[in-house]
N, C-alpha and C positions, 0 to 999 in steps of 0.2 A: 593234571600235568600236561601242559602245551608238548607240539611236537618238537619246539626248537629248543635246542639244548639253552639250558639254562650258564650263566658264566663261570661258576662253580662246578657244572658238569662239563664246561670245556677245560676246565683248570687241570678236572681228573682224567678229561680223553687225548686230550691234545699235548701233555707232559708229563714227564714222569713226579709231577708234585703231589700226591694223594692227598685227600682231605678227608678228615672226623668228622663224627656228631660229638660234640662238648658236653655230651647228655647222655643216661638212660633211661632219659623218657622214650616211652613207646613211641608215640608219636612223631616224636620227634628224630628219632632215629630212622622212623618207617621213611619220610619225606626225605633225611639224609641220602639213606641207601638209593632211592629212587635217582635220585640225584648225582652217583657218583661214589660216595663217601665208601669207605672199605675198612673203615675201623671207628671204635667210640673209646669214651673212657669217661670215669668217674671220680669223684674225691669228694669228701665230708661236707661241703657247699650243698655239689651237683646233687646227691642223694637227698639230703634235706629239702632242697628245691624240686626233687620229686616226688618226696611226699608229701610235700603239698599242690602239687599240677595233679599229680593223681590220688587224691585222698578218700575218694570212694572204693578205690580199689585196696587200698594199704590199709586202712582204717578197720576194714572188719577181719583183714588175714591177719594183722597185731593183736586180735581178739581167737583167732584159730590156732595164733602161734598157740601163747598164754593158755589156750587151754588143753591144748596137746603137750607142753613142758608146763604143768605146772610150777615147777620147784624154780623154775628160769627165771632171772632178773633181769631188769631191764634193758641191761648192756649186752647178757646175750640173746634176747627179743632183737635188740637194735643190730645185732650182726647177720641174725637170720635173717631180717627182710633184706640188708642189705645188700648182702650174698642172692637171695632169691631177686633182687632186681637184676646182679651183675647175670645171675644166669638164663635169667631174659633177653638178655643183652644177647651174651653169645650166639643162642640160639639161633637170633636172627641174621646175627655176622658170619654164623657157620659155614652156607653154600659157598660164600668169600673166602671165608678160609681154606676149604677144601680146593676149591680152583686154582686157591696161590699156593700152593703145597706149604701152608703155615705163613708165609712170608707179609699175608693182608689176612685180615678178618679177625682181630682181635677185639678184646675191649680190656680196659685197663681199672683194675680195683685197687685202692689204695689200702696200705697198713696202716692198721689203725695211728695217727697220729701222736697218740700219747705213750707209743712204742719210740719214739725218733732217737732216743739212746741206748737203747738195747738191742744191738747186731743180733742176739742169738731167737730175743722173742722174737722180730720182725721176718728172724730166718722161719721160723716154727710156724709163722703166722702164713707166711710166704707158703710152704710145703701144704698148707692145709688149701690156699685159694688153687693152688696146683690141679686138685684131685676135683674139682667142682666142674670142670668141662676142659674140652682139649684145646680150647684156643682163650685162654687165659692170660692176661699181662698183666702182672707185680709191680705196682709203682711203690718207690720208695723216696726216699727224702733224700739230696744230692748233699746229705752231709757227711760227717766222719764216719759215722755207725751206719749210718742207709749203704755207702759206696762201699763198707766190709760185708754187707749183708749182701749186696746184690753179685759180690764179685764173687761170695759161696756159693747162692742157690744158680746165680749162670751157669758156673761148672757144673753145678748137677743136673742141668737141663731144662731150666723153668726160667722164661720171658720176664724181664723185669722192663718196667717204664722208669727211668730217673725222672724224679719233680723236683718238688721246691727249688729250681735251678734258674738263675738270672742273668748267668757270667761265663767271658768264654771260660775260665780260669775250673769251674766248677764244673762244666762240657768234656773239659778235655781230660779232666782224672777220673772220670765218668768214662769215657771213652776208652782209657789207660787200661783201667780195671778192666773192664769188661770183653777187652781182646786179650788181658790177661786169661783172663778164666774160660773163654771159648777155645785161645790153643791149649790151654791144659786138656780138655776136653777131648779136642781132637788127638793131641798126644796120648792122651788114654783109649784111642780108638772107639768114640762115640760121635756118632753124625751131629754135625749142627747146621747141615742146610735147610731143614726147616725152622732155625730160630731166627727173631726179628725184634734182635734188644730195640729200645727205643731211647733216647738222651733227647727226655722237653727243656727247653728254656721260655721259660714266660714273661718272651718280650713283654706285654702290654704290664707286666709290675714292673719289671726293669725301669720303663718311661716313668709308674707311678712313682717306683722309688727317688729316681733322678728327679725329679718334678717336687716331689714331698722333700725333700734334702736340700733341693735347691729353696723352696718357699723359705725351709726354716732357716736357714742361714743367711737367706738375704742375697741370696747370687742369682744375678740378671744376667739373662743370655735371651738368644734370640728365640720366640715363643715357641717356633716351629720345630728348634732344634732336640727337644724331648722326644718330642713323638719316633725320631729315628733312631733313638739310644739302643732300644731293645734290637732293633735291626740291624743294625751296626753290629752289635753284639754277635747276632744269629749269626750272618752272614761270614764273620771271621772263624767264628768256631767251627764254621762248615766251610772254609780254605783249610783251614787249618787240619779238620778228619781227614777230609782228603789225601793232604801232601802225607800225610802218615797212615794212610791207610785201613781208619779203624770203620768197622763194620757195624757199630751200634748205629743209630734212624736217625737224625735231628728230625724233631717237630718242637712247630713256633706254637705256643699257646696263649693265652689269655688276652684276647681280643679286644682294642679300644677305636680302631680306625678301619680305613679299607690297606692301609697303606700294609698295615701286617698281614693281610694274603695279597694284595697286587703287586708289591715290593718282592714278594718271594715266589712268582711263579716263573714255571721253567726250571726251578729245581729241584733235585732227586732226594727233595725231604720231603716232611707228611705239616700238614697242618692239623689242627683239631680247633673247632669252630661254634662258637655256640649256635645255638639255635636262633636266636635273633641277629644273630650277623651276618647267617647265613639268607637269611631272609630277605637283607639290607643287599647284599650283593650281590642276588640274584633279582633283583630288581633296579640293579643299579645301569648304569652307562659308563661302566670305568672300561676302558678297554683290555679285552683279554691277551694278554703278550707277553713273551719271556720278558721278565726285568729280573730275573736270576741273575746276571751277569754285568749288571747297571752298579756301579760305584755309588755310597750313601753319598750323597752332599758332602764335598769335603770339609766345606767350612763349615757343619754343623760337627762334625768329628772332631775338627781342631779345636770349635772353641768348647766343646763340652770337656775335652781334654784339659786345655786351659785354665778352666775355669771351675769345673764340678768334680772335685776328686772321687764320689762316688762313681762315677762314671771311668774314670780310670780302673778302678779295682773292677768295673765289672768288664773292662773293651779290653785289660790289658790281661795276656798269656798266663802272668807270674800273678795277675792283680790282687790274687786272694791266696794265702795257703790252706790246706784243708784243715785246719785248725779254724780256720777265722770265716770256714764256708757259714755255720753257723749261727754267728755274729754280725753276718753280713744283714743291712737295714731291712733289705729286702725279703729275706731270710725270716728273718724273728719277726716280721710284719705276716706274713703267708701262712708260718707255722701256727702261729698263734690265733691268724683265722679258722685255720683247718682244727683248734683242736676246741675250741670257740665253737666251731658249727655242728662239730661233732657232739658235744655234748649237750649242743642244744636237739639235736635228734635222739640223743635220750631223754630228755626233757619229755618229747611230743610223746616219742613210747612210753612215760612213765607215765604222760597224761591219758593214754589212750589206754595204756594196760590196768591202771588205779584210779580211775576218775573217772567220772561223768562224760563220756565222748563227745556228748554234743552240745558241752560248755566249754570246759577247759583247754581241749584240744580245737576245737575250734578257736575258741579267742588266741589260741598260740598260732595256728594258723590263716590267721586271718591276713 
């Protein structure tokens, strides 16, 4: 690492906009941290995609799990390692956490996705990722049952990350809930100045969805106007916290451009950034400067407005009811990845704990 700060580490020295690792990969996180970054987090993707970056490492502890629980099946194999990555994680984000008295040094594990209708498993599941280290975040699905589960386990003192979130509309009952459940808290005379809920919206599916919606129906707009959907989005639902005061984080996630961290610096939200785009941007020449307070293109607003009704239900306040969070394209696209990748990381433990390791699980990881 050169002595001159990198543009990513001026992002995090120079404004209050903090940046993630997209990852818990070691690695990757070590070069984060170096860099700046003050929190990580994971989901059923990220994990899968780390055991395969690091599959010498993982490959023979799914062989230590297995034969320390025998009786265990492969779903709970698949939670162990999962958990033993998240607390890898922590670990590393600890010294961070303790300097922010809780406020930075998190990392974020997701419930298991084929929970996403049951408020009380995800609560159950929630309370167990609790007890696994002190700087823990709960990500949940920003659906019906996610936002009752996260508005229980906030009141009782446990960090929740909202995900699957595309819309201000899903931001802001997300937001609702959860300073719900912090003044109850505080009305029941329990501190919560060390908690630092977090409400993601993942611009870069927003644009996919607005983009995928538009293909199939045949609506022509200007090509560039996609790529600001999801920003457009971000940037409303965080006037919008503001003027009402609510204390949950916005961060911007799932990465396709520079414009989703250069678009948003200067602001007193957090990004979370894969590893390869942090790599792209710290090697880039975009200049480092607040555009926190830079207006989206308006004609790219009007006409996706005009024109792409998905883009209304995700830019507009009321756009979605919590009924319809759901259903929303973007929604049942995301979910259905996360429970897709999920099951394919029991797949690789079933191949690893029942098979031939250096056929089977190999050719899946390949």
């Amino acid at each position: 690492m050169t002595d001159a700060p990198t543009p990513l580490q001026r992002t995090a020295s120079e404004f209050p906009t903090d940046y993630w690792n997209d990852s818990c990969n070691k690695a990757e996180l070590e070069y984060a941290i170096e860099r700046g970054a003050v929190g990580a987090t994971s989901n059923p993707v990220i994990v899968g995609t780390v055991m395969k970056q690091e599959y010498d490492i993982w490959a023979p502890r799914v062989h230590e799990i297995a034969a320390e629980h025998p009786t265990w099946t492969d779903q709970q194999i698949t939670w162990q390692v999962i958990e033993e990555m998240a607390v890898r994680g922590w670990k590393m984000l600890e010294p961070i956490w303790h300097a922010n008295h809780g406020q930075k040094g998190r990392l974020s594990i997701q419930i298991d996705p084929t929970l996403n209708r049951d408020p009380q498993a995800m609560v159950q599941q929630a309370r167990h990722f609790d007890t696994l280290a002190p700087n823990v975040q709960v990500k949940f699905p920003a659906v019906k049952a996610g936002i009752e589960a996260m508005e229980q386990v906030t009141e009782e003192g446990i960090n929740i990350n909202a995900t699957v979130s595309f819309t201000v509309s899903q931001a802001l009952v997300v937001g609702e809930a959860i300073e719900r459940a912090l003044q109850k808290r505080e009305a029941a005379g329990e501190d919560t100045s060390w908690m630092s809920p977090i409400c993601t919206i993942m611009i870069g599916r927003t644009d996919d969805w607005v983009k995928a919606y538009n293909k199939r129906e045949g609506i022509t707009v200007d090509p560039a106007a996609p790529d600001w959907a999801g920003i457009a989005v971000f940037k409303r639902a965080a006037a919008i916290f503001a003027e009402r005061g609510y204390r949950a984080r916005l961060l911007a996630a799932a990465y396709r451009h520079h414009l989703h961290w250069s678009e948003l610096i200067g602001g007193d939200i957090s990004m979370t950034i894969p590893f390869g785009w942090q790599k792209l941007f710290n090697a880039s020449a975009v200049e480092v400067r607040d555009r926190w307070s830079d207006p989206v293109p308006q004609a790219h607003v009007d006409e996706l407005l005009a024109r792409c009704p998905e883009f209304v239900k995700a830019y507009e306040p009321d756009g979605l009811s919590i009924d319809e969070f759901e259903t929303y394209g973007a929604t049942q696209r995301t979910l259905r990845s996360f429970v897709s990748s999920y099951w394919d990381h029991v797949g690789t433990i079933d191949d690893l704990h029942n098979h031939d390791p250096d056929v089977k699980a190999l050719l899946r990881l390949a």
